[in-house]
N, C-alpha and C positions, 0 to 999 in steps of 0.2 A: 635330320636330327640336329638336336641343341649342342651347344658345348655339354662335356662332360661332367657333370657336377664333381666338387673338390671332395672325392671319399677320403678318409684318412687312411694313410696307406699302410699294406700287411708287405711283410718282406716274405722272399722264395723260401728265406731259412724257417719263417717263423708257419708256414703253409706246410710245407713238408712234417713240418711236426705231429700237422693233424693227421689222425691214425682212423679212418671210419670204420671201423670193424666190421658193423653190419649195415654199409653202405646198396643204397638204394639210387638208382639211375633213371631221371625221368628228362627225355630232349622236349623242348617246348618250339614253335615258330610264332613268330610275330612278324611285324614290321616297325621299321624308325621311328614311326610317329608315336606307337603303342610304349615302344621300348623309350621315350622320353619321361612317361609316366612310370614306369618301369622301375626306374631309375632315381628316380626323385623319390618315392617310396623307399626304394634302398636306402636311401643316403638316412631318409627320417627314421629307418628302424634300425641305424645304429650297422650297416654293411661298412667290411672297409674295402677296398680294392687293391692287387696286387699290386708292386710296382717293381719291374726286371728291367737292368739296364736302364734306369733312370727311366723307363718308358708305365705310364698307365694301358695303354694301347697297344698291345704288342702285333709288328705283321709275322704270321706264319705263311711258309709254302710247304706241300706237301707231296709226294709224289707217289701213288698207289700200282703194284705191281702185282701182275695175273698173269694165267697161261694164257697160249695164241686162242683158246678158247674160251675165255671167261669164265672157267670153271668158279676162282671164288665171288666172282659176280653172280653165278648161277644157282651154287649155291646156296646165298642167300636170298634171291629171287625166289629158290623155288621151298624155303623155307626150312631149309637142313636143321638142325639144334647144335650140332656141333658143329662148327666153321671158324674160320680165319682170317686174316686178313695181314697183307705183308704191305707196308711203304717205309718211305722215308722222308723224315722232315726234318727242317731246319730252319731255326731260329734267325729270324733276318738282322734283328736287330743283336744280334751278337756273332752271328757264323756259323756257331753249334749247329752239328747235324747228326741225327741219330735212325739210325735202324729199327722199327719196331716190327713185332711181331703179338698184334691183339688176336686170341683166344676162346671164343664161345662153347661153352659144355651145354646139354642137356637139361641143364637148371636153369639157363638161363642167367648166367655167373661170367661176367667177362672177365678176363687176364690179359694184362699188357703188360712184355718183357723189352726194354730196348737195352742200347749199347751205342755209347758214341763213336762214328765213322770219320772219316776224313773231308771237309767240305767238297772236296772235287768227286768225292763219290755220292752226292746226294741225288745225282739225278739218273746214277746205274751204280748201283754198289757190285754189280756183277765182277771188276774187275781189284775190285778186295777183300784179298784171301780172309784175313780175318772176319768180317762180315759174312762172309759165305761160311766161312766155318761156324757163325753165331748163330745161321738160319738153319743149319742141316740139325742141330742140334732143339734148335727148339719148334721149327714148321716143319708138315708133313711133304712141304714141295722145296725141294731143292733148289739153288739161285739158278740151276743153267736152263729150269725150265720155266723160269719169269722171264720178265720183261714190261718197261712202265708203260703204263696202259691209262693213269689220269691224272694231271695236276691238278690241284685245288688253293687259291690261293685267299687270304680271309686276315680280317684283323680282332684282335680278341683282347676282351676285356674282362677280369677273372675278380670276383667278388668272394669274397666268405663273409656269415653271420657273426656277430658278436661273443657268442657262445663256441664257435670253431666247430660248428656240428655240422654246417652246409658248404657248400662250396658251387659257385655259378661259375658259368663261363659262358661268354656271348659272344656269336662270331659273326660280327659284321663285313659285309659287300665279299661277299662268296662269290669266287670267278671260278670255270673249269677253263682247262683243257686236254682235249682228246690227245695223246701224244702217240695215238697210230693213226690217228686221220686228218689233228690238224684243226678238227672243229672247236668251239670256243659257246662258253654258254653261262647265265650267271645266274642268281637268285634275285637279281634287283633287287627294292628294299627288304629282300627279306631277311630276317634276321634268326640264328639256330642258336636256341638257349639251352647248354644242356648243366640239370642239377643231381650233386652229390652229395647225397645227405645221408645225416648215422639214423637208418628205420626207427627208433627208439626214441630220437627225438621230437618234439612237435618242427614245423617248418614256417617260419612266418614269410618265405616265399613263396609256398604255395598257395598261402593264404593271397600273397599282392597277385601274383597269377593269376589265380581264380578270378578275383576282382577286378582286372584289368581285360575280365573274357579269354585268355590266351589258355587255349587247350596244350594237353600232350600228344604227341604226334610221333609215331615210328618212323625215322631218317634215317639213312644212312648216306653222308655226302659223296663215298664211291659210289652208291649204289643210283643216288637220282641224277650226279654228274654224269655218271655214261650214259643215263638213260634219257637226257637231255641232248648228249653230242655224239651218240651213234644210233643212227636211222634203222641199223638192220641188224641192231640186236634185239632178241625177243626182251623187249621189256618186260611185262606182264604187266602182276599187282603193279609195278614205278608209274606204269600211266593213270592208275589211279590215284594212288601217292601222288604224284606231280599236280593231278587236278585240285586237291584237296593243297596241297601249298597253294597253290592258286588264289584259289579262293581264302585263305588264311591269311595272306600278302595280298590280298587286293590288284596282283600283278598278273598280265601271263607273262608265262617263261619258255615257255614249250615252242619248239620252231614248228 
């Protein structure tokens, strides 16, 4: 990929402001070379990019916890409607680290509640009371029956339209790791574009998207991280998913 063209920049305060009431969630994949067109499009139709901590680029790390049996890896494998998901991630570029707890109902309606933690608990929050009293409250699995189960580590660069109706966010050079086996696996260029926009308005992202060929794609980064760096989990559909990144990226990834 090129340098990042010069968006003009939206601040975290003035982002927050935007309220999508009847927000719409669609994740896209590409790769570098697409997403340079991507991009250049943006800038022309008037995107600005966010900018945190003096950074356009922001790196996150993240760290995904499940039971010793992958129940919420399972799950959504096996295509539950109501499901969950518990990590924790932290802000590299500042230290912030927070708790979350995203929410899937029946509709098809996600909810994501966090709470910020203490940095030394990012990578097992089991051993803080407050955190564990945030989860029993709001997840159906209690902390002492987690345990981290996937890092994912990625840099991301967060766009909104002109109008404040949309909101991009692209996460470039996606690395996992297994953190009960150790195994390590990445998405090469591929790149996870996911957009939030208010249904009501038109999208002139989906329009450069379409144009640029870049389909929508059902992703979850727990879900094809472990299913790329553990050999004896039933993946299922992810090996299909996984093929289909594939060919989307122009890459394999698959060990």
């Amino acid at each position: 990929m090129n340098e990042i063209p010069q968006f003009a920049p939206v601040s975290l305060e003035e982002m927050d402001s935007v309220k999508l009431m009847n927000r719409v969630d669609s994740k896209y994949l590409t790769d570098e070379a697409t997403l340079d067109g991507i991009l250049a499009d943006a800038l022309a139709s008037g995107y600005r990019a966010l900018v945190a901590d003096g950074l356009m680029v922001s790196p996150y790390d993240t760290v995904y916890y499940d039971t010793p049996d992958h129940r919420m890896f399972l799950d959504h494998r096996n295509g539950r409607l109501t499901r969950q998901k518990v990590r924790t991630r932290e802000y590299l570029a500042s230290g912030r680290a927070f708790l979350e707890v995203k929410r899937k109902n029946n509709h098809g309606r996600t909810k994501k509640k966090r709470t910020e933690i203490p940095s030394d608990a990012f990578r097992d929050f089991g051993a803080c009371p407050e955190a564990c009293s945030y989860l029993a409250e709001r997840s159906d699995f209690p902390a002492e029956q987690l345990s981290p189960s996937l890092e994912t580590r990625f840099r991301r660069i967060t766009l909104v339209n002109p109008a404040m109706t949309e909101r991009l966010t692209i996460d470039r050079s996606v690395a996992f790791t297994n953190l009960r086996n150790g195994r390590e696996a990445s998405l090469a260029d591929g790149v996870v574009i996911e957009l939030k926009q208010d249904g009501r308005a038109e999208s002139r992202m989906k329009q450069i998207l379409l144009d640029r060929r870049v389909k929508p794609v059902r992703v979850s980064k727990y879900c094809i991280g472990l299913a790329l760096t553990d050999p004896e989990i039933r993946a299922g559909r992810f090996k299909e998913r996984i093929r289909i990144i594939e060919k989307q990226i122009h890459t394999t990834i698959s060990i």
